[in-house]
N, C-alpha and C positions, 0 to 999 in steps of 0.2 A: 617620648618613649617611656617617662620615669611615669610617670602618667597615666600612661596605658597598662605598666606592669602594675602597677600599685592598684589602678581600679579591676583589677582581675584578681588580686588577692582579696580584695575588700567583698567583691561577689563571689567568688568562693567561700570564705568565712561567712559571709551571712547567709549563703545556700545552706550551707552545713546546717546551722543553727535555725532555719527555718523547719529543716528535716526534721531534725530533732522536734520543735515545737509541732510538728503535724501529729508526731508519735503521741506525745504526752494529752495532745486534744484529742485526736482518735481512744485513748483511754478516758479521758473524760465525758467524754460521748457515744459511752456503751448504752446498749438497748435498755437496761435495768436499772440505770444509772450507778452513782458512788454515794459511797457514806462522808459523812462530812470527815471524817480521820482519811480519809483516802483525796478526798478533794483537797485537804489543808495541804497533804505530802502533794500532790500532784502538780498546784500552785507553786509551793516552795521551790519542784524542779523545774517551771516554767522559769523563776528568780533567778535560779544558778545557770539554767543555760545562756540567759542573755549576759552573764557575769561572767560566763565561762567563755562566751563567743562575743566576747568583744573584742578589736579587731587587737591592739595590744597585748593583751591577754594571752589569747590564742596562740599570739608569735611568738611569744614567752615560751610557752609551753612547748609550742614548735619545736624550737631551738635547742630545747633541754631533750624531747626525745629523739632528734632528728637522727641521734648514735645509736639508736635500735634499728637502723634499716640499714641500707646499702643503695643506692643506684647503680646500677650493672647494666652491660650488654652481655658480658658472659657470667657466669654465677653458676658454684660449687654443688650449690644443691640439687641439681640435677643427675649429678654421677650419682651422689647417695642423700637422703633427705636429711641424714643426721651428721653431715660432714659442714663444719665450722671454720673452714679456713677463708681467703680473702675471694673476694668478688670483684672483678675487672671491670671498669668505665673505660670503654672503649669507644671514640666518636669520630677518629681517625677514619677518613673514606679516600678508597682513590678509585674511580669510575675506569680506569684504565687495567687494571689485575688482571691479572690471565685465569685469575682460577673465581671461582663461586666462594666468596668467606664475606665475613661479617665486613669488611673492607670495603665490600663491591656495592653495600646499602648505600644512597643518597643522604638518606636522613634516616639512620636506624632507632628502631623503639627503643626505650629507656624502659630495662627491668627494675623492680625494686624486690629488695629480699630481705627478710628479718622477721622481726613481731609484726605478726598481720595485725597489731588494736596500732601501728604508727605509721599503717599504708595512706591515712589520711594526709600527714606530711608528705609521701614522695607524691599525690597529688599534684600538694602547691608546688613543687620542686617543679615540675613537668609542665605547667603555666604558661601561656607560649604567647607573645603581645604579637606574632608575625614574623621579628625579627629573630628571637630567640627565645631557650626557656629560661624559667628563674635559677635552674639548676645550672644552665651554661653562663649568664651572667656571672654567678656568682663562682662560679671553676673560674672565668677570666680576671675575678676581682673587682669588679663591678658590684660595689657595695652598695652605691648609691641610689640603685635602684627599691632599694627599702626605706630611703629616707621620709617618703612624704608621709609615711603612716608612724615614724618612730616621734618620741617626743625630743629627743636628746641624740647625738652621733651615738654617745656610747651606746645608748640603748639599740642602735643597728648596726653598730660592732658587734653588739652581743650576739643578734639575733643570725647575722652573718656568719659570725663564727660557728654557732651552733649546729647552723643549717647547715654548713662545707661539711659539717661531720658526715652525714649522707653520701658524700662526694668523694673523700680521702681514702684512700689506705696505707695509713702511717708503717704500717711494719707487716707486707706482705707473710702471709702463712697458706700453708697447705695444710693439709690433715689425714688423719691416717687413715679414712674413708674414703678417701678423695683419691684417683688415678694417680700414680703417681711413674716419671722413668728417670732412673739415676741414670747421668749421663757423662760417659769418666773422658775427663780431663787432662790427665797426664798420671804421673806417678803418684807413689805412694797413696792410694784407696783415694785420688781426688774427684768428685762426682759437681758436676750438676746435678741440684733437685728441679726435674721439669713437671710442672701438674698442669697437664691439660686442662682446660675448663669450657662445658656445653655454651655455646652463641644462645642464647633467648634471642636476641637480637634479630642474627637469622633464619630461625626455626621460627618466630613470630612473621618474617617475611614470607614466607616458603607457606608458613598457615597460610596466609590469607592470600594468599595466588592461588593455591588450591582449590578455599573456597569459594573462590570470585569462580573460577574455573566450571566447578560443582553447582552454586547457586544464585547466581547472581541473572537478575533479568536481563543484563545482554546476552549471555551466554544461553540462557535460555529461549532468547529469542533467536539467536544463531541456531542454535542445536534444530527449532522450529522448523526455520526455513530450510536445512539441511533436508529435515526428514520430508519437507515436499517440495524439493527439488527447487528450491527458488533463490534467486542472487542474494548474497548477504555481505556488506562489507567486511563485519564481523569473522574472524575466524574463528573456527571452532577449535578450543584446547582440552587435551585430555591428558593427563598424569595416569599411565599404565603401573600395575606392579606395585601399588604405594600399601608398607605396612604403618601400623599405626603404637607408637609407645603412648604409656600413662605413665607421668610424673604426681606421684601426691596420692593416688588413689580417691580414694572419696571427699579427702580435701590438698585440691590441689593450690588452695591459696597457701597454705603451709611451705610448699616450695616457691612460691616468687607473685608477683604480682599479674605478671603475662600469661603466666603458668593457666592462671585462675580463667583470666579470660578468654585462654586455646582449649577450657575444661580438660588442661590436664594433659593435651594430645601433642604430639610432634608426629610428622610425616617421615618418613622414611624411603626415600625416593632407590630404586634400585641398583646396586657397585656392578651387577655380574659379569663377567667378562664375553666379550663379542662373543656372536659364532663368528669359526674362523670359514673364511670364506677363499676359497683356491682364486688364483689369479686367472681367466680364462684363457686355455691355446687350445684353439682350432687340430686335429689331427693333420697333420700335415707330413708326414713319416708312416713308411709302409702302407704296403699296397692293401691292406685288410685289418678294417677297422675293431673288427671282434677281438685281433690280437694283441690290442694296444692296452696298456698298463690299467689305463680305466676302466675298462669293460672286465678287465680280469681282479681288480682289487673289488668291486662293486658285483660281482657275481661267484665269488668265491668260494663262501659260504652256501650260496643258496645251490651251487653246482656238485661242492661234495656231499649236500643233502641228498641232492637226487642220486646223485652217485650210491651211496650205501642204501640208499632203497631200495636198486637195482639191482648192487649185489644180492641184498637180504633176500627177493624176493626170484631168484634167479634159479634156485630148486623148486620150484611152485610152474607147476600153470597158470597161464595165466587166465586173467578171468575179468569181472568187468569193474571189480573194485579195486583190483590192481594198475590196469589202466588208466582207470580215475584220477585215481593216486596220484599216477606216475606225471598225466596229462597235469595236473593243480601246481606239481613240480617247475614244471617244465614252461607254465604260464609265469610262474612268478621272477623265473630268470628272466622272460622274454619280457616284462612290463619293467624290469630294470634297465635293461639293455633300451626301450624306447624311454624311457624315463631320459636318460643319457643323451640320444641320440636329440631329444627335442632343443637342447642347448645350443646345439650345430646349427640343426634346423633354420633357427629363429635366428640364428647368426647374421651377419651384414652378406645380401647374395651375392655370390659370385669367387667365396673365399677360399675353395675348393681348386681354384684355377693353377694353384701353382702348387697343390699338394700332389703326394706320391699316390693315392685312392684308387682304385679301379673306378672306371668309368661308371659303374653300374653302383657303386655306396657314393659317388660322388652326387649321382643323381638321386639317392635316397639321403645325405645329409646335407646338402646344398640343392636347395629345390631351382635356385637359378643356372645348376650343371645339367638339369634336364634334357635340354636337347643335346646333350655330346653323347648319347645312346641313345641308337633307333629300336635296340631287341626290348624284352621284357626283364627291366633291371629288379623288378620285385623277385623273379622267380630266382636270376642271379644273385638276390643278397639272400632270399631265402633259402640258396644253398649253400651260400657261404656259412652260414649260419649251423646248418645242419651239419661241416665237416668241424666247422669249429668244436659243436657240442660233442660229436662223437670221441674227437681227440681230447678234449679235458676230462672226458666222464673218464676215460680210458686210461688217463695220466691218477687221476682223483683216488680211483682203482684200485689202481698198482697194476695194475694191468688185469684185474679181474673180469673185467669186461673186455668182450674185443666187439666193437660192436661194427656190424656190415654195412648195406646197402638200405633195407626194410629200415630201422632205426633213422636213418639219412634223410628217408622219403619222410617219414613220421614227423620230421623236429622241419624239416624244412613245408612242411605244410600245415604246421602248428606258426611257423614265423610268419609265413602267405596272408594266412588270416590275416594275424595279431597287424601286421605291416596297413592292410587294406584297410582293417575294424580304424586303427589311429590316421586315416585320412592321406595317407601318401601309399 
């Protein structure tokens, strides 16, 4: 194991410094070539990279800046960019939570936050032999796993020591840019100070589901077979309603290191609260379904519309724009009223058997009461219909209207239609 971590520090450190050396030949290897005063500096910094990345060296170095970063799963910088208070390592997981938090990740991303020129360090930190990273080694006290590269113990005390700086947060702080909720404790002015602090952790989880969701070739080859109809074992997943934040703006490595590689994005999945959705009960009360709570809350509106039109237009002749009118009214109660009724309908058949209903709505909202009426129940609900409208236009009123027989015939052969046009 000591082994395996150590020869993964040794190829990182010499990846680094190879990078480095491609830059410096890539400038020596311009089209127009160099002057010898630019080849002698070029050389020189060939000299100091291998001086500088040698594997000792390095860790030296390491260790002295490893206290410009942070490793975090939650980190401050996210509520404000310029907020300096403490950043939380959090690695605590329990698969069992009831709720979606950084808790519920298996193995969540390690942020790292501070001077983006020592994000090279939370690299090494993040180093992972299989078993663990170097950064969890060395939380657990597991020093030894720096030994094969150090010359001396102390010298991987030192380098130990240094690097837990990345890890610790000796003296917890908030800041005054930072969320903060006093949270009082008993007498005399005594507060909790609480400061929330953004998950990177599962905001980087939540990315890359998303993405995987969005772009990833299985998903796309599901979405595929969706669209011609063909088996997929694959499910198709889709995230509805997602807005998008920017952390950092144009540089988002400024805020964190995950930050850098979400360019800067968090998903924002939707809070809204449900539609509320009524419990369903069947009419099972009174003999006439027009008069029941629902049909009168759901046409309410659209009935004293018609209503004041009738008055208004009640000194006039009539004529055939008023008719129009009156008829466009008079549809749009009646498509509420079916709109309603399709609920019933569709209901389990036979549910009508123990309601109070006239035989005749029973066979219009329970299609399995149809044979308990031998007459013609369409033209009986469509007069139901017709006494109904007449009585509410006439309540809607004040009794401005007294409306007769003609009106009666009119609404109940407007409903005759409407009832045949929707298939029953």
């Amino acid at each position: 194991m000591q082994t395996e971590i150590s020869t993964l520090i040794q190829a990182y450190i010499e990846q680094r410094r190879q990078t480095k050396l491609d830059e410096i030949e890539k400038k020596k290897n311009v089209k127009n070539g160099v002057s010898e005063i630019e080849l002698a500096n070029l050389n020189e910094q060939i000299q100091t990279a291998y001086q500088d990345f040698d594997v000792q060296t390095w860790l030296t170095s390491a260790a002295v800046r490893a206290k410009q970063i942070s490793l975090a799963t939650h980190a401050v910088k996210f509520t404000h960019g310029s907020a300096k208070g403490s950043n939380i390592l959090a690695l605590a997981s329990n698969t069992d939570a009831p709720y979606l938090d950084s808790s519920a990740i298996v193995t969540p991303a390690v942020d790292a936050v501070g001077n983006a020129a020592a994000l090279d360090v939370a690299k090494l930190l993040q180093l992972d032999d299989g078993n663990a990273t170097l950064a969890v080694y060395l939380s657990q006290g597991d020093d030894h796993v720096l030994r094969p590269l150090a010359s001396s113990d102390e010298q991987c005390q030192l380098w130990a020591d240094g690097l837990r700086q990345a890890l610790e947060v000796k003296t917890p702080s908030s800041h005054t840019l930072a969320k903060q909720i006093y949270f009082p404790i008993g007498g005399d002015n005594q507060y909790h100070l609480i400061s929330p602090l953004y998950s990177s952790a599962l905001a980087h989880e939540l990315f890359h589901q998303v993405q995987h969701s969005r772009f990833s070739d299985e998903m796309k080859a599901a979405r595929d077979a969706r669209k011609k109809n063909q088996p997929s074992d694959i499910d198709v997943v889709r995230y509805s309603n997602l807005a998008i934040t920017i952390s950092g703006g144009s540089k988002p490595q400024n805020i964190s290191q995950l930050n850098s590689k979400r360019y800067g994005k968090t998903y924002l999945f939707p809070c809204t609260a449900p539609d509320w959705q009524s419990q369903y009960q069947p009419p099972m009360f009174g003999s006439n379904w027009f008069d029941s709570r629902e049909v009168g809350r759901d046409t309410y509106y659209l009935v004293k519309l018609l209503a004041e039109f009738l008055v208004k237009v009640k000194p006039l002749d009539s004529n055939i724009r008023i008719r129009q009118r009156r008829d466009r009214l008079a549809d749009q109660i009646l498509d509420s009223i079916l709109t309603l009724a399709v609920s019933h309908q569709t209901n389990t058949s036979g549910w009508s058997e123990t309601s109070e209903l006239s035989q005749a709505q029973q066979c219009w909202l329970d299609p399995q009461a149809e044979h308990l009426y031998s007459g013609d129940w369409q033209t009986e609900v469509s007069r139901d219909f017709g006494l109904w409208l007449n009585n509410r236009l006439e309540k809607a009123s004040q009794q401005q209207l007294m409306l007769g027989s003609e009106a009666l015939q009119h609404w109940q052969a407007l409903c005759h239609d409407a009832i045949r046009e929707a298939g029953r």
